[in-house]
C-alpha positions in Angstrom: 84.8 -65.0 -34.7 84.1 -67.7 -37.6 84.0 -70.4 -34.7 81.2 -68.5 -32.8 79.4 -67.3 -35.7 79.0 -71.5 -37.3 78.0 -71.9 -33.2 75.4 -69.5 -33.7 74.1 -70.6 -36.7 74.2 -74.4 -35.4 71.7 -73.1 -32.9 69.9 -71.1 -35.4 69.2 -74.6 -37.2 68.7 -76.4 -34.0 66.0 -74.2 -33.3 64.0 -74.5 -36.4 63.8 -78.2 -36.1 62.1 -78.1 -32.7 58.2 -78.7 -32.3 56.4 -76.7 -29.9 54.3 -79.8 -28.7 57.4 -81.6 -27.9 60.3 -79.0 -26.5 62.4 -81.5 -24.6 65.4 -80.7 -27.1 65.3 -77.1 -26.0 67.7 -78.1 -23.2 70.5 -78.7 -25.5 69.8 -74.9 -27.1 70.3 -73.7 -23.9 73.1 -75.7 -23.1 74.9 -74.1 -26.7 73.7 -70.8 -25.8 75.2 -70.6 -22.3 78.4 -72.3 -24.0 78.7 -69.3 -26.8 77.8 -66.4 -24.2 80.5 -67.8 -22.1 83.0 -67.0 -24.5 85.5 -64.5 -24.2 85.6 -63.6 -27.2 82.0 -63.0 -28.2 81.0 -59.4 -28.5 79.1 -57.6 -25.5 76.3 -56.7 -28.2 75.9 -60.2 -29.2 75.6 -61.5 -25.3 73.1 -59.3 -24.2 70.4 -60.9 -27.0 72.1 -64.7 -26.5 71.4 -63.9 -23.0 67.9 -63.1 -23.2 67.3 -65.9 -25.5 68.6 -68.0 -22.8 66.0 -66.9 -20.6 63.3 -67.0 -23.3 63.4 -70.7 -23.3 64.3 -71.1 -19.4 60.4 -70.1 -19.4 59.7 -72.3 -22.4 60.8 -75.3 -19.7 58.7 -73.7 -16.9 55.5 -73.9 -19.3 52.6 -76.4 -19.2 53.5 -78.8 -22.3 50.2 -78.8 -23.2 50.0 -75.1 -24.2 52.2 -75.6 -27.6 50.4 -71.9 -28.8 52.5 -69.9 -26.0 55.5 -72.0 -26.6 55.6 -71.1 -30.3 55.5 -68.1 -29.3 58.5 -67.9 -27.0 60.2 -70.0 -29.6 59.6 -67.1 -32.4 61.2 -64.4 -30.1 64.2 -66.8 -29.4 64.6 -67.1 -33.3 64.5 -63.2 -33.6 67.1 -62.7 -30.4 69.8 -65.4 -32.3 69.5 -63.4 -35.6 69.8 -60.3 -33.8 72.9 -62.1 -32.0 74.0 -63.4 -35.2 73.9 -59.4 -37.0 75.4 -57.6 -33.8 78.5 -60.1 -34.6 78.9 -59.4 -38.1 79.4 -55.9 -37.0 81.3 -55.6 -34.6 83.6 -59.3 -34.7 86.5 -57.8 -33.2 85.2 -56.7 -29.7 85.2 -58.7 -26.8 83.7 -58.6 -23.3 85.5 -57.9 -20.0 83.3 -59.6 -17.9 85.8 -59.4 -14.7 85.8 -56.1 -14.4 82.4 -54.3 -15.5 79.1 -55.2 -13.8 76.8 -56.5 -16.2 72.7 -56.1 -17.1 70.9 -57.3 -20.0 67.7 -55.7 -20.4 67.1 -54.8 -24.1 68.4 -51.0 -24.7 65.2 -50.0 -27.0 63.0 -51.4 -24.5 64.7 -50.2 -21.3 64.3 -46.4 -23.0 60.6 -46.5 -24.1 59.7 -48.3 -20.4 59.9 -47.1 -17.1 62.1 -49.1 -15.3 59.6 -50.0 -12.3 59.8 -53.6 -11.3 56.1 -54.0 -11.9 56.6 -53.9 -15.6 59.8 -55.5 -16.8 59.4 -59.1 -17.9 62.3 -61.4 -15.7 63.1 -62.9 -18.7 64.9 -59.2 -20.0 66.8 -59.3 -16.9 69.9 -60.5 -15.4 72.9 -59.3 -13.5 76.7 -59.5 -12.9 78.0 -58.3 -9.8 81.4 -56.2 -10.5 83.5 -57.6 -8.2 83.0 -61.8 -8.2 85.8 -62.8 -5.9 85.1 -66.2 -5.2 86.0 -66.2 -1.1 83.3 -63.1 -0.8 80.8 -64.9 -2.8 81.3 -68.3 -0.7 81.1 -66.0 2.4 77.9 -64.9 1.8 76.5 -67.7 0.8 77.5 -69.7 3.9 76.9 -67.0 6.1 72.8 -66.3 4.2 72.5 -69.7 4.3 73.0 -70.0 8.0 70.6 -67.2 8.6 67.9 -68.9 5.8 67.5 -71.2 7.7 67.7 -69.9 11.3 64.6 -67.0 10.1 62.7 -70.2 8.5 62.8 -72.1 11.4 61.5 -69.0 13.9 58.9 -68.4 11.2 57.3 -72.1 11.4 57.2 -71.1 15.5 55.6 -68.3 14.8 52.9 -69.6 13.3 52.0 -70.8 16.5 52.8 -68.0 18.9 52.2 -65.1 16.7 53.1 -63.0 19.7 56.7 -64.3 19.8 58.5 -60.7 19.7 61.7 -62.4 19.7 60.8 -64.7 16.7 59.8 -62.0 14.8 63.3 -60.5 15.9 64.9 -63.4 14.0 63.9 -63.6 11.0 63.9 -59.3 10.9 67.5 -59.8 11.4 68.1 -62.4 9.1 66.4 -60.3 6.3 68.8 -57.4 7.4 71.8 -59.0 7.3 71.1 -60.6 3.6 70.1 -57.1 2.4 72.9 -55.5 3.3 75.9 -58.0 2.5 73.8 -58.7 -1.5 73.7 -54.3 -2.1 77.6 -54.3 -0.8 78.0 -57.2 -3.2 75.6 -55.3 -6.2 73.6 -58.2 -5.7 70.2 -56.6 -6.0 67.6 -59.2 -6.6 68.6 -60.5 -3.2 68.7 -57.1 -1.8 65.9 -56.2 -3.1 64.0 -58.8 -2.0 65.3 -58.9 1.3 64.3 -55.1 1.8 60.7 -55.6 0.7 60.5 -59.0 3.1 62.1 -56.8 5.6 59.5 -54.3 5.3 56.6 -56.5 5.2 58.2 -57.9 9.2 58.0 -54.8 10.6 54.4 -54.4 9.9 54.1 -57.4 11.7 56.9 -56.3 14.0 54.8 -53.4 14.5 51.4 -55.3 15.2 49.6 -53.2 12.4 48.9 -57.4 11.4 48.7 -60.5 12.9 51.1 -63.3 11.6 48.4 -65.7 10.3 46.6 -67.4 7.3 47.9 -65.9 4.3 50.6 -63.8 5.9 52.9 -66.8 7.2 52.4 -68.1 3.0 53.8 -65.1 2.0 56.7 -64.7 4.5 57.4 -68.2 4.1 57.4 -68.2 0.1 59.7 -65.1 0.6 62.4 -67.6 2.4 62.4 -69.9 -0.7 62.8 -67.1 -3.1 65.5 -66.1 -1.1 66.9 -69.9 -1.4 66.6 -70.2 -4.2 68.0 -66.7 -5.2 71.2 -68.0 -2.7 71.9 -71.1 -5.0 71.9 -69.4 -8.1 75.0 -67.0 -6.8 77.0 -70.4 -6.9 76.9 -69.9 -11.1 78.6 -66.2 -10.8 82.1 -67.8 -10.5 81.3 -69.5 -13.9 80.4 -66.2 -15.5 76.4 -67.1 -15.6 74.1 -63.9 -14.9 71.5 -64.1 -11.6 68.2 -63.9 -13.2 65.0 -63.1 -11.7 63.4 -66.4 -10.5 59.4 -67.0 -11.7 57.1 -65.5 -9.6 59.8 -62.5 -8.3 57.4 -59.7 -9.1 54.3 -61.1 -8.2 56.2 -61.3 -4.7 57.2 -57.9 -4.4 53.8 -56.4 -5.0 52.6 -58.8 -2.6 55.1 -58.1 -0.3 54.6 -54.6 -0.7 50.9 -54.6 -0.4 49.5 -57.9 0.8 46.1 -56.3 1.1 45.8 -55.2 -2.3 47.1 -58.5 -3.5 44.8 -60.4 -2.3 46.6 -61.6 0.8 44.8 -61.5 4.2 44.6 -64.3 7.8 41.6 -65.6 5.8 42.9 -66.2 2.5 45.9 -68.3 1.5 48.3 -66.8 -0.7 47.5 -67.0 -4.8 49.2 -69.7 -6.9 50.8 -67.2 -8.8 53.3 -66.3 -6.2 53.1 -69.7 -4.3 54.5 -71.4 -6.8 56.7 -74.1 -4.6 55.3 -77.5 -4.2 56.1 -79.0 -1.3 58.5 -81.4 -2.0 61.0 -78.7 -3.0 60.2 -76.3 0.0 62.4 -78.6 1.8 65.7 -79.0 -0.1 69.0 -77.8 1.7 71.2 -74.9 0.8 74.6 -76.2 -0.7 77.1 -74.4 1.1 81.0 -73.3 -0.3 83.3 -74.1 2.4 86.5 -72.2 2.5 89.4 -72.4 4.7 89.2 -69.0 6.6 88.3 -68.6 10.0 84.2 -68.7 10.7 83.6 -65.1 11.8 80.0 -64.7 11.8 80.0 -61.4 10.5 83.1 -61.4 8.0 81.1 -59.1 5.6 78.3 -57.9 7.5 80.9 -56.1 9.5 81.8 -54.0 6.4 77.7 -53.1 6.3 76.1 -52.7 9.9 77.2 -49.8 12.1 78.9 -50.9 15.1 76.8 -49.4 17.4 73.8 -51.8 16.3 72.6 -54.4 18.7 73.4 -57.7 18.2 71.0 -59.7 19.8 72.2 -63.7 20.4 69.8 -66.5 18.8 68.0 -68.3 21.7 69.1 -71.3 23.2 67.9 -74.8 21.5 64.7 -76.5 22.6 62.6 -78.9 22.5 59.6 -78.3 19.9 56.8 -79.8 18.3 54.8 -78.4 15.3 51.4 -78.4 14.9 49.6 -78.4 11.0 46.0 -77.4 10.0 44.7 -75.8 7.1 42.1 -73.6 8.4 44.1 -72.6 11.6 47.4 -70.7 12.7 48.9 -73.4 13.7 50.2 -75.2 10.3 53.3 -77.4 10.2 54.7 -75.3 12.8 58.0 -76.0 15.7 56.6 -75.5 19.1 59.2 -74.6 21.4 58.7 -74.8 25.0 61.1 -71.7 26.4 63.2 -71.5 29.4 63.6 -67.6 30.3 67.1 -66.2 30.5 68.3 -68.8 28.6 71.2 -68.0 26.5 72.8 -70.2 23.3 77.0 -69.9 24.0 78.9 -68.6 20.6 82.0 -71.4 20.1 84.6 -69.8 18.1 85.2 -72.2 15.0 87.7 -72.6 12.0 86.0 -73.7 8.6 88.4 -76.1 7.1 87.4 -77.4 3.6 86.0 -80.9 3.3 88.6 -82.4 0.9 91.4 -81.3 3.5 89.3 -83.0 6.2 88.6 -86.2 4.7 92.7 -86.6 4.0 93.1 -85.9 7.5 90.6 -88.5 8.3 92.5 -90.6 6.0 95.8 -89.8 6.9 94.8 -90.8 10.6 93.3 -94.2 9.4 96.8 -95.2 7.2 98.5 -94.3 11.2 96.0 -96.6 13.0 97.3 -99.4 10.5 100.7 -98.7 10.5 100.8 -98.5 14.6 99.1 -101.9 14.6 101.9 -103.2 12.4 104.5 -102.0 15.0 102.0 -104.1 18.0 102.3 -106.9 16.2 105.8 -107.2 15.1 107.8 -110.1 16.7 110.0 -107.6 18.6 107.5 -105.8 20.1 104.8 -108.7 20.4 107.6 -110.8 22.2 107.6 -109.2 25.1 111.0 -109.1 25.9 111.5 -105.6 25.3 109.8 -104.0 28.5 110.7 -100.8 28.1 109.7 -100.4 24.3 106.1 -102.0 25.3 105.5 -99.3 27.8 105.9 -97.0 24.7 104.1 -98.6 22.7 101.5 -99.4 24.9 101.1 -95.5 25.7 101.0 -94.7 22.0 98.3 -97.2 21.2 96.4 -94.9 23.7 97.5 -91.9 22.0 96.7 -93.5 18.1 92.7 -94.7 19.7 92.7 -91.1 21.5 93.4 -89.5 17.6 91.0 -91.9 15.5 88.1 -91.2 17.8 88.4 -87.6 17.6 89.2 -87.6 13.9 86.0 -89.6 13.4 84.1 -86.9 15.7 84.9 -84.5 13.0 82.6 -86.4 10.6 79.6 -86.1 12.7 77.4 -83.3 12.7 73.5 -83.3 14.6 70.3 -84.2 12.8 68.9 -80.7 13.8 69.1 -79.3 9.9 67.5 -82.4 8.6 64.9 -82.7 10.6 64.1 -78.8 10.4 63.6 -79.6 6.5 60.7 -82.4 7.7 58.7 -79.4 9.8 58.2 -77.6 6.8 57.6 -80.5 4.8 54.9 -81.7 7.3 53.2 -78.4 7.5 53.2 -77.8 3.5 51.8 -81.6 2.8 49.3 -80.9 5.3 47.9 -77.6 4.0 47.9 -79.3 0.6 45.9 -82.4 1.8 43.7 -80.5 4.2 44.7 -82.7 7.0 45.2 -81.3 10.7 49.2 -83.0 12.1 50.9 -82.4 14.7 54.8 -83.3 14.1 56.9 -83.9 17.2 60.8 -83.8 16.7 62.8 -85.5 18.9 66.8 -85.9 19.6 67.6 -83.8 16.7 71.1 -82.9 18.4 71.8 -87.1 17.7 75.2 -86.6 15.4 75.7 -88.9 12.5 78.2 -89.0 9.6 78.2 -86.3 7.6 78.1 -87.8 4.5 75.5 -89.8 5.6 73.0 -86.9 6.2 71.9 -86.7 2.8 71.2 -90.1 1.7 69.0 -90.5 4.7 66.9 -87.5 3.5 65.6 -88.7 0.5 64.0 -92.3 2.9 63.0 -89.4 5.6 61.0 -87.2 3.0 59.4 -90.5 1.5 57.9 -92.1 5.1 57.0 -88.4 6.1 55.4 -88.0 2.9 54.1 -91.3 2.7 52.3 -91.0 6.7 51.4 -87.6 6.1 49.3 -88.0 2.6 48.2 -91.7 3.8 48.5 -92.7 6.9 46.9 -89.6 9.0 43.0 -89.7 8.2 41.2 -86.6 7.4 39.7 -84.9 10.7 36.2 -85.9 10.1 37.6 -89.4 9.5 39.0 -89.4 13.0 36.1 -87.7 14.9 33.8 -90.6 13.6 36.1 -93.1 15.0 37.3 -91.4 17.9 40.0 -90.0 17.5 41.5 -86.3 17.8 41.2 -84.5 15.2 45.1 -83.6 15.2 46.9 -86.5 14.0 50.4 -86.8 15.4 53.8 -87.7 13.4 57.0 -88.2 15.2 60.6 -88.2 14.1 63.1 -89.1 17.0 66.4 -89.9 17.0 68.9 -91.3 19.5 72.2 -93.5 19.9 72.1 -96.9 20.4 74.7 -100.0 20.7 77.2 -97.9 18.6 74.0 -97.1 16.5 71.8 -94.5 15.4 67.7 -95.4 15.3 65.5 -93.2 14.1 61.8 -93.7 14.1 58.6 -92.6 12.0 55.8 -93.0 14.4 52.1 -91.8 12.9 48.7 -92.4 14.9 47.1 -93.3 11.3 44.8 -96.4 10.2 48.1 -98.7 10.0 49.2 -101.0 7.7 46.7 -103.6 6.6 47.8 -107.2 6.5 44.8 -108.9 4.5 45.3 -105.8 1.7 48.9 -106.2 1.8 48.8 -110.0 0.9 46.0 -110.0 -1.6 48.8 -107.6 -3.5 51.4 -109.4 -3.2 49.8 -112.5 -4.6 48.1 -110.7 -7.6 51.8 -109.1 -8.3 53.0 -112.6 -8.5 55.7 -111.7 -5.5 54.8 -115.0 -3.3 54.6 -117.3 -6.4 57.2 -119.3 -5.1 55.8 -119.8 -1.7 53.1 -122.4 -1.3 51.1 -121.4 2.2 49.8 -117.6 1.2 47.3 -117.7 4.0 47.5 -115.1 6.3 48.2 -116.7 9.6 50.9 -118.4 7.7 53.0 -114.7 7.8 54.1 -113.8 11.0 54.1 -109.3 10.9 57.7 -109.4 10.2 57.3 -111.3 6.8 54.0 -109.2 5.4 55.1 -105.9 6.0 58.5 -106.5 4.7 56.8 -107.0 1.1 56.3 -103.8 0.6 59.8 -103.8 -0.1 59.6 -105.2 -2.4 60.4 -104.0 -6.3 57.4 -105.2 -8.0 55.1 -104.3 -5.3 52.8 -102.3 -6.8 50.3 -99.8 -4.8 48.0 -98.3 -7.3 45.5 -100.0 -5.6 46.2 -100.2 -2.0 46.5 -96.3 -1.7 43.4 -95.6 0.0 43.5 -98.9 2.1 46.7 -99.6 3.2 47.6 -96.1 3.2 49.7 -95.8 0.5 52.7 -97.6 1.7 55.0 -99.1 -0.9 55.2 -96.4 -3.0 59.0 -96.5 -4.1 59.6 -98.2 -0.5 61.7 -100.5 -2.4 64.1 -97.3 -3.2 63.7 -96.3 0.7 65.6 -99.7 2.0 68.1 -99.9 -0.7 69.3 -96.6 0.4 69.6 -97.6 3.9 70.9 -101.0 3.1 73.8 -98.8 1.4 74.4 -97.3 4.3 74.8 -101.1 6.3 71.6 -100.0 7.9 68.6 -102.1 8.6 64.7 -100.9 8.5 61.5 -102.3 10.3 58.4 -102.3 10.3 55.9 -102.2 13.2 51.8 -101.5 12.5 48.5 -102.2 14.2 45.6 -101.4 12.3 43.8 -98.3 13.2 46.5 -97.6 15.1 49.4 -96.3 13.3 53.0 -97.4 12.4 56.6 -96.8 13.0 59.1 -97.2 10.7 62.6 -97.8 12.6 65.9 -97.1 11.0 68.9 -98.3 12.6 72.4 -96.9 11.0 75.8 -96.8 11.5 77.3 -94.1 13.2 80.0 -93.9 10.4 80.8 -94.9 7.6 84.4 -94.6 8.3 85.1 -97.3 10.4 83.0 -100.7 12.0 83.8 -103.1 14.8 84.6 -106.4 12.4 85.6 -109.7 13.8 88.0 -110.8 11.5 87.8 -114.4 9.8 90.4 -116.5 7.9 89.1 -119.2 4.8 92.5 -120.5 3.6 95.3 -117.9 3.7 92.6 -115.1 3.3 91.6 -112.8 5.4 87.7 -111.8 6.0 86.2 -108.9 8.3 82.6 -109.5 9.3 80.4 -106.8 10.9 80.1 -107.7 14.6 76.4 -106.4 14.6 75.5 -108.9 12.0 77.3 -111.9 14.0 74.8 -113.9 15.8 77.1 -117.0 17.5 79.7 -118.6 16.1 79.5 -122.7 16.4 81.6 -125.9 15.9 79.1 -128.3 14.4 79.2 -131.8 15.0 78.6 -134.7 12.1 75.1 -134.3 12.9 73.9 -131.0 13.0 74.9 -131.0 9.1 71.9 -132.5 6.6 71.2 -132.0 3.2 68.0 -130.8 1.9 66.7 -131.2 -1.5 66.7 -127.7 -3.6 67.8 -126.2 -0.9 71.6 -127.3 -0.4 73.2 -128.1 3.4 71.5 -126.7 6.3 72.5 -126.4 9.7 70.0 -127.6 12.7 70.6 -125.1 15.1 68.2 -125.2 18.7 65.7 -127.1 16.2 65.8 -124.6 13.5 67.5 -125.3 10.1 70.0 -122.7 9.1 71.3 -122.5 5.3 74.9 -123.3 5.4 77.1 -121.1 3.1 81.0 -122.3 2.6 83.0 -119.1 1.8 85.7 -120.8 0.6 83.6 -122.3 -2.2 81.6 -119.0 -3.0 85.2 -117.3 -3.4 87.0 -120.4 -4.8 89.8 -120.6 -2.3 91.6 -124.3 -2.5 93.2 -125.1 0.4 90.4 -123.9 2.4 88.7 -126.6 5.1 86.0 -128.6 3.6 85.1 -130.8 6.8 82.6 -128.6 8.8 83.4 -130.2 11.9 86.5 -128.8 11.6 85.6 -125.5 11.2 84.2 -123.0 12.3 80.0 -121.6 11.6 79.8 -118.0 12.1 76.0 -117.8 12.0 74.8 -114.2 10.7 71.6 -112.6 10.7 70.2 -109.7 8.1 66.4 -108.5 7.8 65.4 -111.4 10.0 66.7 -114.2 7.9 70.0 -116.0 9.2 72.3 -118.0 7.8 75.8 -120.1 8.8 79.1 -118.8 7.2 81.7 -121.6 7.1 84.9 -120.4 7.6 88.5 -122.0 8.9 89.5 -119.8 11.7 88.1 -117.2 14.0 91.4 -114.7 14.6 89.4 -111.5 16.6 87.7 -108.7 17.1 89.1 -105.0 16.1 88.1 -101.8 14.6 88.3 -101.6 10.4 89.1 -98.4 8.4 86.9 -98.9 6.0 88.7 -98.6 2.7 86.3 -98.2 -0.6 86.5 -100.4 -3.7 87.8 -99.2 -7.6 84.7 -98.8 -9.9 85.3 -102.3 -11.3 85.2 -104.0 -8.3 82.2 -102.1 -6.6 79.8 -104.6 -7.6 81.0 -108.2 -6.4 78.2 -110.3 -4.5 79.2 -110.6 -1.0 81.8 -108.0 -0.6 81.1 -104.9 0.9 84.7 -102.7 1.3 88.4 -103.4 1.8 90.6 -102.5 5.1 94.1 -102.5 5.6 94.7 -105.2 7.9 97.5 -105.0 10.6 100.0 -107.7 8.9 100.0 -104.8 5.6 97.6 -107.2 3.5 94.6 -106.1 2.1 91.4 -107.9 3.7 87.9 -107.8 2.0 85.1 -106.9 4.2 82.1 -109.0 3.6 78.6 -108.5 2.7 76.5 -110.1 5.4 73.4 -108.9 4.0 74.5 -110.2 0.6 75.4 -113.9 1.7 72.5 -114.1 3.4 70.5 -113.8 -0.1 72.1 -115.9 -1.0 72.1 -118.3 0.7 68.7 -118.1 1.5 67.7 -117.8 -2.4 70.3 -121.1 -3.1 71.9 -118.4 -5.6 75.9 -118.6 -6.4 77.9 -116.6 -8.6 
């Protein structure tokens, strides 16, 4: 106990040194807190208050910084709930907590006994719980499984809102609430449960048609699903002992839930700050699911809860929608679906494998692709005097390529769940700006990488954002100038060339050039060019300045709408992903913003390249032509090194061998060979000795120290067992375009 008790007192001291104005060292309170109440050793007594505390400052965080009077004030009862921590351990030292086995609260006792324990009047700091029986598989099973249906009841709520009629929506998300209620009370989980039962309730008024699913109803149903989100995530911290506490806001939902009317809420009204408390930006962040390695039954625990002699009624087959967003009308930021009747969605039967055992599958059937191409290339085999053995290993070259493409189909999964996030997203930026969008989805079945998904949100959710704030005008805007009051963004997706695009595409006022340029030369960007007249910028060139880092937009917001804004961040990202963006944009128009990525990051189609006794892999999609100069396409221009004229155009030359100081590579370019490259519109021509072939790489990722080299991108095993670097086309083309070496 002496160990906890000096903790305790550390924090005791920690505490008295903090200002209220300035409570940013409050986190690490909380972290020492949470560390002490973890212990197994510190007595039940002595949780319960550290506990509270805990929470006491957890609304400290949520507090406006500029109200230091209320802070103080939560800060004083943290200092009283540490010394009554401190005094419950000097009494009872000895005893310990079984938190395993014994579900936990922590309201205060004195309170709890002098209060009537109605939901209405117990503060969410008091209270927290711990489920009695926290098996980790049950847990991850109903977090998977609510997450599945969180999502499937948020997206037949955003159609809703434009067919309040839709029985079967409503039919959804009922079911959806159901299913959570019952698997969180047969896991003791009774904030969720709770909740769930009062959303559930609130449905089958509208189920009922005693209302009408508009205005401030869809706010409320809607801020119900985030509660329940966010309720979901925090179930993740059980394993690690940490209590489920009552998020802000909980209470004010339930009485709304329970009584809209009386709370305020009605079709003309929008729901109160107080419980709408979500900003947009965060309405739209993903569940993080547990995967575990048991079969996916879709029901694992709700079979335990739900009578067997309740219908299940199967989702609806997938369809094409298109959401429609307008402050003062039903239909905001919603999915319209256009239904086929009698359609039916076909159940697969599936087997959840965990992520770690899939990516050493994936690897495991990358290390056999190389190792097979070391047996087609052996002198035995590559002779061709051994028929027989050819056939073989003809036929297994099939098998191998037949295995990698399906392993690699394992990594993809569809855009439907991102581009489900960018509904809401449009619909909630809309409200907020008062703006009337329609958002059209397109090809959001289009697989991609898994691990891929996520760093495209992040670009996604910026664009949206950006287009939505900016680039749609405010309806009165576009009546005056003759357009439809509804503007329209689009997100589609689809494969291309081995590729995936996906577009932004807003009706807006465009991009303007003459704005862009006056920024770019008051930012200093085009100091070193000396033509900044605007014919001298081809499209291409102007809009790709708002790339860049020091492109500042406080000023262009209103008139170029507000593109730039971190759009620098936006193409790294994709660039990380050996992805390319573009911009297209007539004024009064609208833009579109085109991604185009990889389909994996596990493997590319590289032509492989030798300088010396190396070994190079070049992207194919970044290979333009490959040349043999002759003496007098090579010339030497001042500042800006050897160039290559190439059908009148002078190409930067770049000799690899030099950039990676490799001796006995060839310095005569007409005896070599120019594989000319191309990134973000600029080219450049790669000298290198010998052009061996084209063949699929595993992509192979780079230690921590080497991450960082200029002009190398990855490693792959190459089919001789040597290990070939895989090089950075966009990087050597900055570079050679900049007349920057190491």
């Amino acid at each position: 106990m002496p160990d906890l008790n000096s903790s305790l007192n550390d924090a005791a001291s920690l505490l008295i040194q903090i200002e209220p104005a300035d409570i940013s060292e409050l986190e690490d309170l909380q972290y020492l807190l949470n560390t002490i109440a973890k212990e197994e050793s510190c007595p039940e007594a002595s949780r319960e208050k550290i506990v509270r505390a805990v929470q006491q400052i957890r609304e400290i965080l949520g507090l406006d910084k500029s109200d230091p009077a209320k802070s103080e004030e939560v800060i004083e009862t943290v200092g009283h709930l540490i010394e009554e921590a401190m005094n419950a351990m000097d009494e009872d030292g000895k005893k310990t907590a079984d938190r395993k086995s014994t579900a936990k609260t922590f309201p205060d006792q004195p309170i709890a006994k002098t209060h009537k324990p109605d939901i209405e009047e117990k503060s969410q700091a008091e209270e927290g719980i711990m489920p009695s029986d926290t098996d980790p598989d049950l847990l991850a099973a109903f977090i998977t499984e609510s997450s599945e249906l969180i999502t499937n009841a948020e997206e037949a709520l955003l159609s809703l809102e434009t067919d309040p009629d839709d029985i079967d929506a409503v039919s959804t998300v009922f079911r959806a609430f159901h299913t959570i209620k019952g698997t969180s009370a047969f896991l003791e989980l009774s904030f969720i449960s709770e909740l769930a039962h009062h959303s559930e309730s609130f449905l089958s008024r509208i189920r009922d048609r005693e209302i009408r699913y508009e205005g401030g109803y869809t706010d409320l149903a809607l801020r119900a699903v985030d509660m329940l989100k966010e309720l979901i995530l925090s179930v993740q911290n059980i394993s690690d002992g940490t209590p489920i506490f009552k998020p802000r806001g909980y209470n004010d939902l339930m009485r709304a839930l329970a009584d809209p009317e009386k709370a305020g809420v009605s079709p003309e009204n929008p729901l109160s700050p107080q419980i709408d408390e979500v900003p947009a930006e965060d309405t739209s962040e993903p569940l993080h699911r547990i995967e575990t390695g048991e079969p996916d039954e879709t029901s694992t625990l709700e079979k335990e809860i739900i009578p067997l002699e309740e219908e299940i009624i199967p989702p609806e087959e997938e369809k094409s929608e298109q959401v429609k967003t307008a402050p003062p009308t039903v239909a905001q930021g919603v999915r319209l679906r256009q239904r086929t009747e009698g359609a039916k969605k076909i159940v697969e039967s599936s087997v959840r494998v965990p992520v770690e055992r899939l990516d050493r599958f994936i690897d495991m059937v990358g290390e056999l692709v190389v190792a097979h191409s070391m047996v087609v290339q052996d002198e035995i085999v590559a002779g061709g005097s051994q028929h027989e053995l050819l056939k073989k290993v003809t036929l297994t070259s099939k098998i191998v390529r037949e295995l990698q493409n399906m392993s690699m189909s394992m990594r993809m999964i569809p855009l439907k769940a991102t581009f489900q996030k960018m509904t809401r997203l449009v619909r909630d930026l809309a409200r907020k700006a008062g703006k009337n969008v329609t958002f059209v989805a397109e090809g959001e079945d289009t697989e991609i990488d898994r691990n891929m998904v996520d760093i495209i949100s992040d670009p996604l959710v910026h664009m949206i954002r950006n287009a939505v704030d900016h680039g749609i005008e405010l309806p009165e805007i576009r009546e005056q100038i003759g357009k439809p009051r509804y503007g329209t963004v689009k997100l589609s997706a689809r494969h291309s060339a081995g590729n995936v695009v996906v577009k932004i595409r807003d009706d807006g006022s465009g991009l303007d050039r003459k704005a862009i340029l006056n920024k770019a030369i008051e930012s200093g960007i085009l100091s070193d060019r000396s033509d900044t007249r605007e014919n001298a910028f081809s499209d291409r060139e102007l809009f790709n300045l708002i790339f860049e880092p020091g492109f500042s937009t406080a000023k262009i917001v209103s008139e170029v709408s507000g593109r730039g804004v971190g759009m620098d961040v936006v193409k790294k990202n994709i660039e990380a992903l050996r992805g390319q963006i573009e911009i297209q944009s007539s004024p009064g128009k609208g833009s579109v913003f085109k991604m185009s990525l990889p389909l994996t990051l596990a493997i590319i189609d590289g032509m492989v390249v030798r300088v010396g006794e190396e070994r190079y892999v070049m992207p194919t999609i970044s290979i333009v032509r490959s040349v043999q100069p002759v003496p007098g396409d090579i010339s030497t221009i001042l500042r800006k090194g050897e160039m290559l004229s190439l059908q009148g155009k002078l190409v930067p030359l770049f000799r690899l061998g030099e950039l990676f100081q490799i001796g006995n590579s060839e310095k005569d370019p007409t005896r070599a060979i120019v594989m000319v490259v191309e990134d973000d519109g600029k080219q450049a021509g790669i000298l290198i000795d010998e052009l061996i072939g084209s063949q699929q790489i595993v992509i192979k990722t780079l230690g921590e120290s080497l991450r960082n080299i200029p002009g190398i991108s990855g490693s792959a095993i190459m089919p001789n067992g040597r290990v070939g670097l895989i090089l950075d086309v966009g990087g050597l083309v900055s570079l050679a375009n900049t007349g920057r070496h190491f």
